[in-house]
Every structure is written in C-alpha cells, then in structure tokens.
C-alpha positions as CSV (number, residue, x, y, z in Angstrom):
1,X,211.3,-67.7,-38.2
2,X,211.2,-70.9,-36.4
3,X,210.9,-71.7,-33.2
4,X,214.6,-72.5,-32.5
5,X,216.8,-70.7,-34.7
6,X,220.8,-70.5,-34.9
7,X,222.8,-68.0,-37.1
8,X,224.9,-70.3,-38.3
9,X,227.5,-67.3,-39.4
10,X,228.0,-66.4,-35.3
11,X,228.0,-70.0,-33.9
12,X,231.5,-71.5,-33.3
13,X,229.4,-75.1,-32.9
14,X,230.9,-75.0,-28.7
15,X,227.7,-77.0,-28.0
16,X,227.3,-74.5,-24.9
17,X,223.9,-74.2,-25.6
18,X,222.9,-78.3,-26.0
19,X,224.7,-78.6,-22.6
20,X,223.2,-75.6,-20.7
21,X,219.5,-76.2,-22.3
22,X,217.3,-77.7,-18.5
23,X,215.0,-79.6,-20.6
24,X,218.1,-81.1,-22.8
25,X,216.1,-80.8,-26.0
26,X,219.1,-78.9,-28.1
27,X,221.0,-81.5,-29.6
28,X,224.1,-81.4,-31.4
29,X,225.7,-84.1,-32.9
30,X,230.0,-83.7,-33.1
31,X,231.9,-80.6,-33.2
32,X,231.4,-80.1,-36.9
33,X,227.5,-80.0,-36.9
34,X,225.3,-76.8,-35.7
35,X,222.9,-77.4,-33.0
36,X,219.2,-78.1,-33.4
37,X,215.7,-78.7,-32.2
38,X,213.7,-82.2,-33.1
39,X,210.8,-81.9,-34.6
40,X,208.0,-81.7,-31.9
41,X,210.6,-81.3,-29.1
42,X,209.5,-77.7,-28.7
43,X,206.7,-78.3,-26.6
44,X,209.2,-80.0,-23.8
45,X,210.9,-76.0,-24.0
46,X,209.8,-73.8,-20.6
47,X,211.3,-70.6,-22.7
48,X,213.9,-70.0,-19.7
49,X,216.4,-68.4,-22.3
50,X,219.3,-69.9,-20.9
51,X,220.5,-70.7,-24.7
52,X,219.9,-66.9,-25.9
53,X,222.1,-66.0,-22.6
54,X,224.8,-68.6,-22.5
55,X,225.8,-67.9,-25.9
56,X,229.0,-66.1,-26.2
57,X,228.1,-65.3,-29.7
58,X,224.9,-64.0,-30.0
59,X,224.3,-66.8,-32.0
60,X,220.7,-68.3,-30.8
61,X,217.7,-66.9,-31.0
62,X,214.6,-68.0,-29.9
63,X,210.9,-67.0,-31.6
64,X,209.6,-65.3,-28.2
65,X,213.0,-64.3,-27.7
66,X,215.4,-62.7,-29.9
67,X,218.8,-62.4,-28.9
68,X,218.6,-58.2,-29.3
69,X,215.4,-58.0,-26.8
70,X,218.2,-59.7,-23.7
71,X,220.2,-57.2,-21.5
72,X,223.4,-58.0,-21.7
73,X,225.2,-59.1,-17.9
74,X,227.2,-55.9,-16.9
75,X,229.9,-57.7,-15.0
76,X,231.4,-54.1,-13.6
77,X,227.9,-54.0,-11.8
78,X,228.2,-57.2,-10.0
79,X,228.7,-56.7,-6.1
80,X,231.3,-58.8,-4.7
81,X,230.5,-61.5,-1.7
82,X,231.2,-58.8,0.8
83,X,228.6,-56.7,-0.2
84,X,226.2,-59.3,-1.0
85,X,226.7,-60.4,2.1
86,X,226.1,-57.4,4.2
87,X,223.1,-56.4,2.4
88,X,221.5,-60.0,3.7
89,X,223.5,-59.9,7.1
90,X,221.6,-56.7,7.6
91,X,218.0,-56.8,6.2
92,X,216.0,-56.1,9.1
93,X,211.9,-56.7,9.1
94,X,210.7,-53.0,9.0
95,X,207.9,-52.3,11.6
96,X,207.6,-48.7,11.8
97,X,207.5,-46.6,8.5
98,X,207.7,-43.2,7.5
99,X,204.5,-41.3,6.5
100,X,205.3,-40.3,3.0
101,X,204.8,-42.7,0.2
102,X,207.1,-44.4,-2.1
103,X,206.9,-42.8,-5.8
104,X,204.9,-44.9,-8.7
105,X,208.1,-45.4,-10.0
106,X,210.1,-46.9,-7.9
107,X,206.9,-49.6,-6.9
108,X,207.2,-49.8,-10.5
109,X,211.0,-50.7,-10.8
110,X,210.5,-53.2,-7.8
111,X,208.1,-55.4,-9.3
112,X,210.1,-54.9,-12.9
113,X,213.5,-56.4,-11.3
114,X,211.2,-59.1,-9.3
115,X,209.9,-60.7,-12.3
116,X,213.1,-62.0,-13.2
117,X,212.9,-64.2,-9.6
118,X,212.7,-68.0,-10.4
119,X,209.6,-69.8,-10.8
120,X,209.0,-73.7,-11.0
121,X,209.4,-74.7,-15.0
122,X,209.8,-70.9,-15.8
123,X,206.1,-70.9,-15.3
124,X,206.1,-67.2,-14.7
125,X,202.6,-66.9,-13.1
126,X,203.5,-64.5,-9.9
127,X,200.7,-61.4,-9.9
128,X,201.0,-58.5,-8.1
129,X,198.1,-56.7,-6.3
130,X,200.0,-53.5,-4.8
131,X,197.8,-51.5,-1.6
132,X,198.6,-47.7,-1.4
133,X,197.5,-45.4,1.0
134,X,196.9,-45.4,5.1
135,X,192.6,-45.4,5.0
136,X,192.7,-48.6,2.3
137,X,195.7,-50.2,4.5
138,X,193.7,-49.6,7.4
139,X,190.9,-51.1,6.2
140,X,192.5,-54.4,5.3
141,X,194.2,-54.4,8.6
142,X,190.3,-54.3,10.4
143,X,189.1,-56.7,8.0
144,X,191.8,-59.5,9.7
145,X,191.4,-57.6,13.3
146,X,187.6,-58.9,13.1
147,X,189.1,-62.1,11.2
148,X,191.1,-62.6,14.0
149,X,188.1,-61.8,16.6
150,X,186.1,-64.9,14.8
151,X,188.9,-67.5,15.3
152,X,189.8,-66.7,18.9
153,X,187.3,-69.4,20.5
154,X,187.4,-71.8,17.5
155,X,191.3,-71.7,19.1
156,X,191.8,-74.7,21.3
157,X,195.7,-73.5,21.9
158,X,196.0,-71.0,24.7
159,X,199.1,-69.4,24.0
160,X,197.6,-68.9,20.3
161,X,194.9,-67.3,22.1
162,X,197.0,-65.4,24.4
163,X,198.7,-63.6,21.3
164,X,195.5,-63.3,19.1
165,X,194.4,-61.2,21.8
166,X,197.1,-59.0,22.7
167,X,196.7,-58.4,18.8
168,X,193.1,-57.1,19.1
169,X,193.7,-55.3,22.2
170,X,196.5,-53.7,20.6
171,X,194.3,-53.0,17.7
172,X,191.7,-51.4,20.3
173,X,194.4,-49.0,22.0
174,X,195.5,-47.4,18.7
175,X,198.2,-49.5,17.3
176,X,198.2,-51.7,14.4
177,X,200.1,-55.0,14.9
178,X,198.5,-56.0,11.5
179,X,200.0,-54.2,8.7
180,X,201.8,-51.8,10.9
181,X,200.6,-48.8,9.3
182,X,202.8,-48.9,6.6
183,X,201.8,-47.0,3.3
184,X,202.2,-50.0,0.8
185,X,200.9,-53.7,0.7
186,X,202.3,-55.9,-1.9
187,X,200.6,-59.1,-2.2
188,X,201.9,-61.8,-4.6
189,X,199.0,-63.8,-5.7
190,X,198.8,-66.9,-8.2
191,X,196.4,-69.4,-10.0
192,X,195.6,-71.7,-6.9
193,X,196.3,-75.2,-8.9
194,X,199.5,-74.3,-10.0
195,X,202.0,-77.1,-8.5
196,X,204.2,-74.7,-6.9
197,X,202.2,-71.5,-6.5
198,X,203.3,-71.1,-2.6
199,X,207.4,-71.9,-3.7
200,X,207.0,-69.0,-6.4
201,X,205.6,-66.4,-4.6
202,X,208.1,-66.8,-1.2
203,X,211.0,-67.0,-4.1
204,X,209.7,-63.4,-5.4
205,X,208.5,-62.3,-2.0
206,X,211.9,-62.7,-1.2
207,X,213.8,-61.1,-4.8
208,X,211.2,-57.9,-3.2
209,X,212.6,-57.9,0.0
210,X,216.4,-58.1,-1.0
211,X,216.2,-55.6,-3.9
212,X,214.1,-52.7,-1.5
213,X,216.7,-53.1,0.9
214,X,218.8,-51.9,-1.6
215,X,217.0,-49.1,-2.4
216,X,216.7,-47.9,0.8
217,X,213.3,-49.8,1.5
218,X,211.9,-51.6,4.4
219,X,209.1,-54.5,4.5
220,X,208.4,-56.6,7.0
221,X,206.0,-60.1,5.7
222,X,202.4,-60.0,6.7
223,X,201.9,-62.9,8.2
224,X,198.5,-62.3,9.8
225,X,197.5,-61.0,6.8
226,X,198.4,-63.7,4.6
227,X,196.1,-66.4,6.8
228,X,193.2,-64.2,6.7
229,X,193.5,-63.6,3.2
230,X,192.5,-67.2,2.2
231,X,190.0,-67.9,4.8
232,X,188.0,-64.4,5.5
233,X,185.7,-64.0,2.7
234,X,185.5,-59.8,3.2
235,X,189.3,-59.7,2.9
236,X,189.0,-62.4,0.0
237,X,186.3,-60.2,-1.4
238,X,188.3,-56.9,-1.0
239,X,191.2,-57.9,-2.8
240,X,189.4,-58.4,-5.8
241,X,192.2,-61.4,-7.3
242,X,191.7,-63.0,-10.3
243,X,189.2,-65.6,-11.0
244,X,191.0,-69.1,-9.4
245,X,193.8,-67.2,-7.9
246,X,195.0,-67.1,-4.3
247,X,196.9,-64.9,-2.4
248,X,200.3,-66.9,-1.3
249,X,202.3,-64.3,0.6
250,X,202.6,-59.9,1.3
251,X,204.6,-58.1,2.4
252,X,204.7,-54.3,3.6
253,X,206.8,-51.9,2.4
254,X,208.0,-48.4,3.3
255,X,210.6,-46.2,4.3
256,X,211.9,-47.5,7.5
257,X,211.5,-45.3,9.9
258,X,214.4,-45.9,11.8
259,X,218.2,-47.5,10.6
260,X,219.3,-50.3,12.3
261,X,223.5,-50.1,13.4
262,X,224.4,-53.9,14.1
263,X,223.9,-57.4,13.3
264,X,221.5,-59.4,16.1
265,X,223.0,-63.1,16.7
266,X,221.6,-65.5,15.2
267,X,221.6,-69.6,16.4
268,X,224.3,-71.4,15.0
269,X,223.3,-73.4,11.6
270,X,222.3,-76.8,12.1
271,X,223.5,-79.0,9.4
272,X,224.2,-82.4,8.5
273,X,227.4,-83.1,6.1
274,X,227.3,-86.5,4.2
C-alpha cells in the first residue's frame, strides 16, 4: 500500500481533503480527478490525520493510518458551551488531597486521552514519568526543600527570599508547600532540542488538568518542582529521564480533598481589538 492512498470507489472527489491537508501537499486537479500525493512530497506530511478524519467517506487512508484504526466523533457526546464552560470556570488548583490513591487505570486513561493534546508539527514527543506513593513523593519534595536551601543566598531579591524561606520553614514544621502531599506526580518530559518542547508539554499539561477535572480529579502545577528539576542534579538524577530529555512542566494529582462551591473573580481581560 502506498503511502497516500484513496479508494477511489468511496471518494465523491469534494477535494475536502486537499483543502484541509496543513502542509497543502494533497493536490487535486478539477472536480473530475481524484486526489493525490507528488512524488517525494511525503516527506513534507507531519501524519496529523486530518485527511483520514475529514473525510465524510471513509475514503482516505493513510500507510500509518488506516481509516478503520480512527474513532469515529460521537457528536451525542459533545458537551455543549455551557458545560464546557463551567468545567473551566471551575477548575480549582487542588492543594490538599485525599489519602487513597487513584487506581492504575484511571492514571492510565488520563495519559491515553492526553496524548491526543496538540504538539508543534504533530511531533508527538510528550513522555510521561508518573510518581506514586507518599515516601517517593516525599522524597522528591526534600530533594527541592534542600534545592531550595542552596539558592536562598545566591538570591539577591528579598521578597524571593522572603518566600523561599517561609517554604523551608514550612517544610521544617511538618507541611509540605512542595508537592503538597499529594499521592501522584505526573511530569511531562521531552527531548531538550526539540523547538517547542516547553509549548508541548504546558499544551498537554493542560489536556491533564481539564480531563481530571472531569473525572472528579484535582492537580495543582508544581512549580517549585519544575525549577529544581532542571537545575538540582539529585532531583535530575532521581527522575531517571531519558538520555537528552528535560523535564518541561508536573503537575500533582489527587482526589481533592475538599469541593469548591463558587467561582473567585477574576481581573477583567485585557485586550486589544484591531
């Protein structure tokens, strides 16, 4: 099978496909011709699938692709702008966490639905290393507690300093302002001289944070966490990441421990129109 292929018994010649295609390599001549791929052009194609899914005939197939390996879209599953809106109006970062784990399964199902998330060129190079379990979290937590100790008078900026501290001496009274003892770290990690490595992982970060909320899951983003993670070489050395690879963002995750029952204020948007 070729790279490109059309079934030329299904395709109605629309030219949906040629119009849709991002790297605008399809080409179809007039209405009465099928379309096709140039010779060579294939290595211009990023594999997005958008011909396999715009087609309302089933009609293209691509060689990493067939057309029976894509879900169809289940329109009757769709939420309507209320409810899309609601769920973002009310995410809340999660700070306090239930004890009891999430199930394999559901991490699982997370991090299956998250994959679909956007990348720059389809490039598809977001890696997960997912943290389980209080004594390991805790652990990571102390590494960027003493991280955190080292960088306090290298700090020329006092009210940096000022909150570094209160970190450590929250740290030092029994509280975790780290990772927030919460029984799951997910951190998104990529090959370091990708382009848009930092873009790709916020963009799935994100995709995480939106579909837990709807499963009744809290994170909150781990900001400290993430800073130490590039610099500290114990932390570096503890996560155990690929070979060039960088961490680019975590988050934690959990069952919150409490619900939230309104929607804080937010500043008003500030936008220019042209």
């Amino acid at each position: 099978m070729s790279f490109f292929s059309v079934d030329q018994k299904k395709c109605k010649r629309d030219g949906i496909c040629a119009a849709v295609c991002p790297a605008q390599i399809i080409i179809q001549a007039d209405k009465k011709s099928f379309p096709f791929l140039p010779e060579n052009s294939g290595e211009f194609c990023t594999n997005c699938g958008h011909c396999v899914a715009v087609c309302p005939h089933g009609a293209i197939t691509l060689a990493a692709m067939p057309v029976t390996g894509c879900l169809p879209v289940e329109k009757d599953l769709l939420p309507e702008a209320g409810a899309v809106k609601q769920l973002l109006l009310s995410r809340r970062s999660i700070r306090r966490y239930k004890e009891r784990p999430v199930p394999r399964k559901l991490l699982a199902e997370l991090i299956d639905v998250v994959r679909y998330a956007p990348s720059a060129s389809n490039s598809q190079q977001v890696h997960w290393t997912v943290f389980s379990g209080p004594d390991d979290i805790r652990k990571l937590a102390l590494m960027v507690i003493d991280f955190i100790k080292i960088i306090i008078p290298l700090t020329t900026d006092e009210a940096s300093v000022r909150r570094y501290r209160r970190i450590v001496n929250t740290w030092d009274s029994g509280r975790d302002r780290v990772l927030r003892g919460a029984p799951h770290l997910f951190v998104a990690h990529s090959p370091s001289d990708l382009s848009f490595s930092t873009t790709d992982c916020a963009i799935a970060l994100t995709y995480l944070e939106i579909y837990a909320r709807a499963r009744g899951l809290g994170t909150c983003w781990a900001g400290y966490f993430t800073a130490a993670a590039g610099l500290h070489e114990p932390l570096i050395k503890a996560l155990a990441l690929p070979a060039g690879h960088r961490c680019f963002g975590a988050v934690m995750l959990g069952y919150p421990q409490y619900g939230y029952q309104r929607i804080p204020m937010r500043n008003e948007p500030q936008v220019t129109w042209r």
